[in-house]
N, C-alpha and C positions, 0 to 999 in steps of 0.2 A: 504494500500500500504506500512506505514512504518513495521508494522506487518510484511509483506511478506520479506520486506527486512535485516532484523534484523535476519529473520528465516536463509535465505540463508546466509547471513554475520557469524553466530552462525554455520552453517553445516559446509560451509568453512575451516572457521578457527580452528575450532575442532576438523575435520577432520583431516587437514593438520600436525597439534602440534599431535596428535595420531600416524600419518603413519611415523613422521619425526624419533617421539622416537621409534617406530619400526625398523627402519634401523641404526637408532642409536644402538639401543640393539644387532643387530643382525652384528652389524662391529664391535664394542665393543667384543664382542662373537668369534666374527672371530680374533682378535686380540688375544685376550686370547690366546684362543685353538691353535694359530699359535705360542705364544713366550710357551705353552707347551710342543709341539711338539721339538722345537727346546731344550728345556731342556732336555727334555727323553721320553721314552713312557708313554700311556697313557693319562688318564682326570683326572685334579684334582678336588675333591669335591666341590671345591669354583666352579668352572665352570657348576659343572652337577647343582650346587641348582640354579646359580643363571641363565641360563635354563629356570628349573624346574619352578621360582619365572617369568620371563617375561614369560612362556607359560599361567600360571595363568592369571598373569594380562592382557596380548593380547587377553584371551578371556571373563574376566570378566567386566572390564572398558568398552567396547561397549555395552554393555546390562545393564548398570547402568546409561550409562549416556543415553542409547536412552528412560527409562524407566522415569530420571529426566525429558527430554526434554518435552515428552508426558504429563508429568502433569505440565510443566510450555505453554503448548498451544503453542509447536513449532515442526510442524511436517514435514516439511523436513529436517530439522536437525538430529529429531530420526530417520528419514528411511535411512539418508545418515550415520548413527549410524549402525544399521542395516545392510546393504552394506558392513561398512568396515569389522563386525565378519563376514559378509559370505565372504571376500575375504581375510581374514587371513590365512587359510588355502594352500594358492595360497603363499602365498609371502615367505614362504621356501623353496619351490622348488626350486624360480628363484634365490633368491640369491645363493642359493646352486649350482646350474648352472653357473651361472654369479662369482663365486670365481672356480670353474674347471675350466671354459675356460681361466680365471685367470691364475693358476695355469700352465695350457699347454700351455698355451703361453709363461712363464718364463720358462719353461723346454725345450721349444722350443731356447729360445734365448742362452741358457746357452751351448745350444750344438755346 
């Protein structure tokens, strides 16, 4: 029983510190690329690498650590490991989404 708990306490919270710094990166990101914008056109190269460097890490840190999990005998952990790189894929759309209705909303207001 503590076994089981420890497993889900570990998926959790592992989970959670992963998705956090995902949205973290990804408003960080959006931050950038907005005070760029407002300087001039274009992306500057600190922006595409570092990109470049969280698209890496977002899909390689869930397969390392659900690989860890499996051999330390916690396996909802790694399946809930698992889950999040299948749902990475999903989570740029909607912010991408959710910063245009952003967006149209303040174009909305400014009229």
């Amino acid at each position: 029983m503590l076994h089981l708990a420890v497993d889900v306490l570990v998926a959790v919270v592992l989970t959670t510190v992963e998705v956090v710094a995902l949205l973290l990166t990804s408003f960080a990101l959006g931050i950038q690329a907005w005070a760029d914008n407002k300087s001039g056109p274009g992306t500057t190269s600190s922006l595409k690498r570092t990109a470049r460097v969280a698209t890496v890490v977002s899909f390689t840190l869930p397969p390392a650590c659900a690989y860890a999990l499996f051999l330390l005998r916690l396996p909802i952990a790694a399946i809930a490991q698992c889950l999040l790189l299948a749902a990475i894929p999903f989570l740029r759309p909607i912010v991408t989404g959710v910063n245009r209705l952003r967006e149209g909303l303040t174009h909305r207001r400014r009229r």
